[in-house]
C-alpha positions as CSV (number, residue, x, y, z in Angstrom):
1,X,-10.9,-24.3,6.2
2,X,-12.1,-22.8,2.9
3,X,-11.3,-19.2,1.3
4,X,-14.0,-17.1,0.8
5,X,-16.8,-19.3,2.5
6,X,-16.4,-21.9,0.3
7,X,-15.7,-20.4,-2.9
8,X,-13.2,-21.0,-5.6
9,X,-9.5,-19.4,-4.7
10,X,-8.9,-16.4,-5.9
11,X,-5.5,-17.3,-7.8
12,X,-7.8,-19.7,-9.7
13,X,-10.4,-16.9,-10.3
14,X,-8.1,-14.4,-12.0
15,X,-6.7,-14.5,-15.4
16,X,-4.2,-11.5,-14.5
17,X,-0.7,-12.1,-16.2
18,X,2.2,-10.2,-15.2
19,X,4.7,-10.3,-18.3
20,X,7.3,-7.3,-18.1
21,X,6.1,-6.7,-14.1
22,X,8.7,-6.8,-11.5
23,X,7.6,-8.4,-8.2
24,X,9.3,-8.5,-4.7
25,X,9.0,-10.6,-1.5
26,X,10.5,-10.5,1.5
27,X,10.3,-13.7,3.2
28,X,9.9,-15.5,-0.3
29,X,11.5,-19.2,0.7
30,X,8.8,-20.8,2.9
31,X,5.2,-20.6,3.7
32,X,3.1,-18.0,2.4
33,X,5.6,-16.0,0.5
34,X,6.8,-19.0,-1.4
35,X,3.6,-19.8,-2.7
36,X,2.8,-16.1,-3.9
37,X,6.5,-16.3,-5.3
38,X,4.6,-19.6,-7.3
39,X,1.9,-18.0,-8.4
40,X,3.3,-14.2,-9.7
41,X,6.5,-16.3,-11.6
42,X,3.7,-18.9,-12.8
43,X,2.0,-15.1,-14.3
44,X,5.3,-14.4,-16.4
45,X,6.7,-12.1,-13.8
46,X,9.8,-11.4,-13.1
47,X,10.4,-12.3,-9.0
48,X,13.2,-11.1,-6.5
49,X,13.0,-13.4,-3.7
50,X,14.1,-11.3,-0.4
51,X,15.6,-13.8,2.1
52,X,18.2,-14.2,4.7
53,X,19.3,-17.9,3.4
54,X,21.0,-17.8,0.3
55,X,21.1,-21.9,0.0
56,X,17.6,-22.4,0.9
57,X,16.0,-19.7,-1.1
58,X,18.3,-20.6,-4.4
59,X,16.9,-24.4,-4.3
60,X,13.2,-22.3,-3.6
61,X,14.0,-20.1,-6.8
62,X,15.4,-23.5,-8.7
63,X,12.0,-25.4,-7.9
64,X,10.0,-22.4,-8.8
65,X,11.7,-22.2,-12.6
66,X,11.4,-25.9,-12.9
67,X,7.3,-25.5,-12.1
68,X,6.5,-22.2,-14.2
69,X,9.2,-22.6,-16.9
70,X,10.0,-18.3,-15.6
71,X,13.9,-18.7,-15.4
72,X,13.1,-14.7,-13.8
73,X,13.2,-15.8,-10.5
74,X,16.2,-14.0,-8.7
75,X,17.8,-13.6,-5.3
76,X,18.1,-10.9,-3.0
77,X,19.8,-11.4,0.5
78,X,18.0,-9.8,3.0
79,X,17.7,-9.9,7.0
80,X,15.2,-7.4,7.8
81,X,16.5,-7.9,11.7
82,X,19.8,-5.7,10.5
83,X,19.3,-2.1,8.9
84,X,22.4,-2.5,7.2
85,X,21.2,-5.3,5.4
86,X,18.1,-3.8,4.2
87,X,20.3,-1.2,3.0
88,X,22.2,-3.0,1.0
89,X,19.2,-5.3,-0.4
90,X,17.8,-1.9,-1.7
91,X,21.3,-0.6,-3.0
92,X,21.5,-4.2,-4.8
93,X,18.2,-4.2,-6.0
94,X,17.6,-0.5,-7.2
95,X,21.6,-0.3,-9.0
96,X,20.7,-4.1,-10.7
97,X,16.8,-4.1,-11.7
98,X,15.5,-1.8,-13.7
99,X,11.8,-1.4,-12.8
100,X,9.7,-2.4,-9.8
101,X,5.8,-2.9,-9.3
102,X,4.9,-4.6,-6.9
103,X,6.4,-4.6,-3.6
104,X,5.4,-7.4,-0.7
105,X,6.3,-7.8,2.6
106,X,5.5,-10.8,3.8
107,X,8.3,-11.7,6.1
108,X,7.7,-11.7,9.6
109,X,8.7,-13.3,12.9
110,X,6.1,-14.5,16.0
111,X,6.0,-15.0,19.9
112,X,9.9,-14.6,20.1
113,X,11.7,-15.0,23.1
114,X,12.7,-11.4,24.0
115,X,15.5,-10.3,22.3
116,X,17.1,-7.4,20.0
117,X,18.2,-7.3,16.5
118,X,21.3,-5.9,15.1
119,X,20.3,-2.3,15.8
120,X,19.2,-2.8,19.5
121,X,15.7,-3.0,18.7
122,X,12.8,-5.5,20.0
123,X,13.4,-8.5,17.6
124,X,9.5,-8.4,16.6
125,X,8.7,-4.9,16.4
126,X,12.4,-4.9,14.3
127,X,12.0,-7.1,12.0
128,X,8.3,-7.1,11.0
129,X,8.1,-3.2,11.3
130,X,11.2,-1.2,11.3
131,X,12.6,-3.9,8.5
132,X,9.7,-3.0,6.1
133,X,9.9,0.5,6.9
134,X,13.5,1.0,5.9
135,X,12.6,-0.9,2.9
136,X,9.9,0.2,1.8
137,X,10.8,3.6,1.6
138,X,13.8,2.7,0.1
139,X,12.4,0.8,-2.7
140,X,9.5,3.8,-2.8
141,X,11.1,5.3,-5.5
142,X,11.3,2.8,-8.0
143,X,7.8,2.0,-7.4
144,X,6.6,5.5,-8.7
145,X,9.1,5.3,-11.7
146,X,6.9,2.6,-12.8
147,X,3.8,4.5,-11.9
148,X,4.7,7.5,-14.0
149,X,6.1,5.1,-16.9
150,X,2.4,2.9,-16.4
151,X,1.1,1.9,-19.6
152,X,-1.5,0.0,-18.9
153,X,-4.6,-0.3,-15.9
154,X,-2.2,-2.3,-13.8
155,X,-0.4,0.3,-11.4
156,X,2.4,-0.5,-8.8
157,X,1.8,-1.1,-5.4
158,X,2.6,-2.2,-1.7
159,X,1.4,-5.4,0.0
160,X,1.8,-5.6,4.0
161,X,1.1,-8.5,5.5
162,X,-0.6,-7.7,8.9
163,X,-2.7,-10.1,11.3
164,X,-5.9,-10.1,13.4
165,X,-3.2,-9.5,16.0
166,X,-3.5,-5.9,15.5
167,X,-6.4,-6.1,17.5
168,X,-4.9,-7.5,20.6
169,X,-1.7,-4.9,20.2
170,X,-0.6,-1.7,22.4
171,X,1.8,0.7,21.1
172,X,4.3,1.3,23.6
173,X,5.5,4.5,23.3
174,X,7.4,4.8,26.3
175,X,9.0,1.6,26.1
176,X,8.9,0.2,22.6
177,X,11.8,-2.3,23.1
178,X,9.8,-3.5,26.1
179,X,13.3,-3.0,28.3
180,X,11.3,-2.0,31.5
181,X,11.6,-4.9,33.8
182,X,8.5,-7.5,33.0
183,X,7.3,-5.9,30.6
184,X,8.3,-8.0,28.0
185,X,5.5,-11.0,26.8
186,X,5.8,-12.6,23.2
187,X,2.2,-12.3,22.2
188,X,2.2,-8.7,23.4
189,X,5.1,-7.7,21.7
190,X,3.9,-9.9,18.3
191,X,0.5,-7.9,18.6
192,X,2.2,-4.6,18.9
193,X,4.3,-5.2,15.9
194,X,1.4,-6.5,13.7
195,X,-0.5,-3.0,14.8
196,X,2.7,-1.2,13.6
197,X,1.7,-2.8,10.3
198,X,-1.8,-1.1,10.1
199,X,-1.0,2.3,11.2
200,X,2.3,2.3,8.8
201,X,-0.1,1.2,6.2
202,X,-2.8,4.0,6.5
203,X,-0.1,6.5,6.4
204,X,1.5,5.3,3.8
205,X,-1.6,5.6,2.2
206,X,-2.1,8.9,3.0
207,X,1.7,10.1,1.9
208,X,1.3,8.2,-1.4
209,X,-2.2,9.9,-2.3
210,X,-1.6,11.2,-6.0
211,X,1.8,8.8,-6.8
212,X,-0.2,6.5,-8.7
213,X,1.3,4.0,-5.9
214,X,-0.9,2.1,-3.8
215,X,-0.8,0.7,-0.3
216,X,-2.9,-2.1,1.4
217,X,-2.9,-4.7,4.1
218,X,-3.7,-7.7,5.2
219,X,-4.7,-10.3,7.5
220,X,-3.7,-14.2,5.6
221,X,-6.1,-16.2,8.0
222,X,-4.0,-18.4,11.1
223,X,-1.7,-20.1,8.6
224,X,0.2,-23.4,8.8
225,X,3.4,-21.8,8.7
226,X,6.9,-21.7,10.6
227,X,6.6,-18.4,11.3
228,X,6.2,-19.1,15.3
229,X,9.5,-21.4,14.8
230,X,11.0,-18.5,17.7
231,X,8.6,-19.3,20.2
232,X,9.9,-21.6,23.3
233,X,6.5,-21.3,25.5
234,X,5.6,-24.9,26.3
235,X,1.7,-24.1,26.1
236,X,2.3,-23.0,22.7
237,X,3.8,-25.9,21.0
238,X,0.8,-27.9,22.5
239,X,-2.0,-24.8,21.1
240,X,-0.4,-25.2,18.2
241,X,-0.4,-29.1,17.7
242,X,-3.8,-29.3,19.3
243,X,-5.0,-26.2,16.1
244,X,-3.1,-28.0,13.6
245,X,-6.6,-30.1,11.8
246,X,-8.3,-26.3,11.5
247,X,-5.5,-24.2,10.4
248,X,-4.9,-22.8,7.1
249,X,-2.6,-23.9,4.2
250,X,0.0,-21.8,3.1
251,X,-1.9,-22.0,-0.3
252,X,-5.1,-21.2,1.2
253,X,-3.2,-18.1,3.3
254,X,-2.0,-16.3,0.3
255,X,-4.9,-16.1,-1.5
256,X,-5.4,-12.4,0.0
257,X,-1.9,-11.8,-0.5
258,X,-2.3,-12.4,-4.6
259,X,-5.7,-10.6,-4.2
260,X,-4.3,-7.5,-3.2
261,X,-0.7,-8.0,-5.3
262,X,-3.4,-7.9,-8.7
263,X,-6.7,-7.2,-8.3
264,X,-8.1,-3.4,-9.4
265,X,-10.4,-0.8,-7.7
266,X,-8.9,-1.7,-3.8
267,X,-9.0,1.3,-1.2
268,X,-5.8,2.6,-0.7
269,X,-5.1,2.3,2.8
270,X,-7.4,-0.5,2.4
271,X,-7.6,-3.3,5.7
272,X,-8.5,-7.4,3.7
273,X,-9.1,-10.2,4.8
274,X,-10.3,-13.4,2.8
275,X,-10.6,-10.9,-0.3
276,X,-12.5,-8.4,1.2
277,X,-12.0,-5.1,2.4
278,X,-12.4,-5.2,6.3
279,X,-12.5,-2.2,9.2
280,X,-9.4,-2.5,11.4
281,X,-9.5,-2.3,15.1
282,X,-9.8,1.3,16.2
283,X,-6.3,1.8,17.5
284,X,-5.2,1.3,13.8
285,X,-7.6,3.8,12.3
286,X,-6.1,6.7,15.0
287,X,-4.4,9.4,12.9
288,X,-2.5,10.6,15.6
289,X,-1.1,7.4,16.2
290,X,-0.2,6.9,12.5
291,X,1.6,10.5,12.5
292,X,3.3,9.4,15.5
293,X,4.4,6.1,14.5
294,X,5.7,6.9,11.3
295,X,7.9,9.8,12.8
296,X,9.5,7.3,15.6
297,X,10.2,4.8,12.3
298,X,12.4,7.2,10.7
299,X,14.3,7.7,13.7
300,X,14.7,4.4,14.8
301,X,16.0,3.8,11.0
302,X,18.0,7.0,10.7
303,X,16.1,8.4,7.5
304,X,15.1,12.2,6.8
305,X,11.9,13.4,7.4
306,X,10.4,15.6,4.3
């Protein structure tokens, strides 16, 4: 499977170099987000790897100086499935780092078996929303310090990882930890929490209009990846195996990822996949929904509305 019907990948496209540009990832040790980690350090950034394993993702961050000669590869412990660790990955990162500019989150889990994070929340839904949510916003302000102290064309922005998913999702409003009796199904909930992505992203957009921040999204293509590691259905294990010749690498996946983490002129708000900018399903594009959404997030996280 080729990137951008057959042209040349983007990261091999773009000259962009990131010297004195901060850079993190959640989800930075495997898959997708390691080799955007690869890439950015391989650009002279400096790059905080977000991740719940600190053994793993220091022998990541040790291969990743050895391959770019960037000994500014640092990390951050981070379980996005626990609020309190978010909080104190962005009380770490904000009292130790002294700029930030671009901010992606990549991390994500798929087709769990149903269960609850640390907070009592759907363990999809949790981590791949709420998680980013918290984050985000408390990472938000260090992202518009570098805005306002911008020198350059580059400005600082926000990368969400999404999926085609979105498409497939319903947002649950009256039972968004799926805790009415068979309600629960792992695709449904994955779906749900992918369309949380999009409608966070558009109003984020919205919220950040004038900031000099940007937000966009994105769909990585059906990646080789271990993201469905969770998943215990029988059928998918053999999907999966029987998929395996046409999926995408994890290098051919983040190519949209570095796209939107450096290229100039995108749509905030903006909806990409393979490079491109692409309309996302309806149900993301619903303003009332996006309103809605974002004032259930703060919440569920215990932050102030404005």
């Amino acid at each position: 499977m080729h990137i951008n019907s057959g042209m040349a990948p983007y990261s091999t496209k773009t000259k962009t170099r990131l010297e004195g540009r901060c850079v993190a990832i959640t989800g930075a040790n495997s898959g997708l987000g390691k080799v955007t980690a690869l890439d950015l350090a391989g650009r002279g950034a400096r790059v905080l790897l977000l991740c719940r394993s600190k053994e793993k993702t220091l022998a990541v961050a040790s291969e990743i100086k050895t391959a770019t000669g960037n000994e500014q590869v640092i990390f951050y412990q981070l379980d996005l499935s626990s609020l309190r660790s978010v909080r104190e990955c962005a009380e770490e990162i904000t009292s130790k780092e002294e700029r930030l500019d671009i901010l992606i989150n990549n991390a994500g889990v798929a087709n769990c078996p149903q269960s609850k994070t640390e907070d009592g929340f759907e363990l999809q839904f949790g981590t791949n929303h709420l998680g980013h949510f918290l984050l985000t916003e408390l990472l938000l302000p260090m992202l518009k310090k570098s805005a306002t102290a911008a020198s350059s064309g580059f400005h600082p922005r926000i990368v969400i990882v999404s999926s085609l998913a979105h498409e497939y999702g319903e947002m649950r409003w009256d039972d968004m930890n799926y805790e009415k009796k068979g309600s629960y199904g792992e695709v449904k909930a994955y779906s749900m929490s992918k369309l949380a992505n999009l409608l966070h992203t558009k109003e984020l957009a919205r919220r950040l209009e004038g900031t000099g921040v940007s937000v966009y999204a994105l769909h990585p293509g059906v990646v080789d990846t271990d993201v469905f590691r969770h998943s215990k259905a029988a059928w998918y294990g053999f999907m999966v195996s029987m998929m395996k010749p046409f999926l995408r690498s994890p290098l051919q996946g983040a190519q949209t990822s570095l796209y939107c983490a450096m290229e100039e002129g995108l749509v905030n708000g903006g909806y990409y996949v393979d490079c491109k900018e692409k309309t996302p399903h309806r149900k993301a594009r619903d303003e009332e929904d996006q309103k809605r959404l974002w004032k259930l997030s703060e919440e569920m996280v215990g932050i102030s509305a404005e």
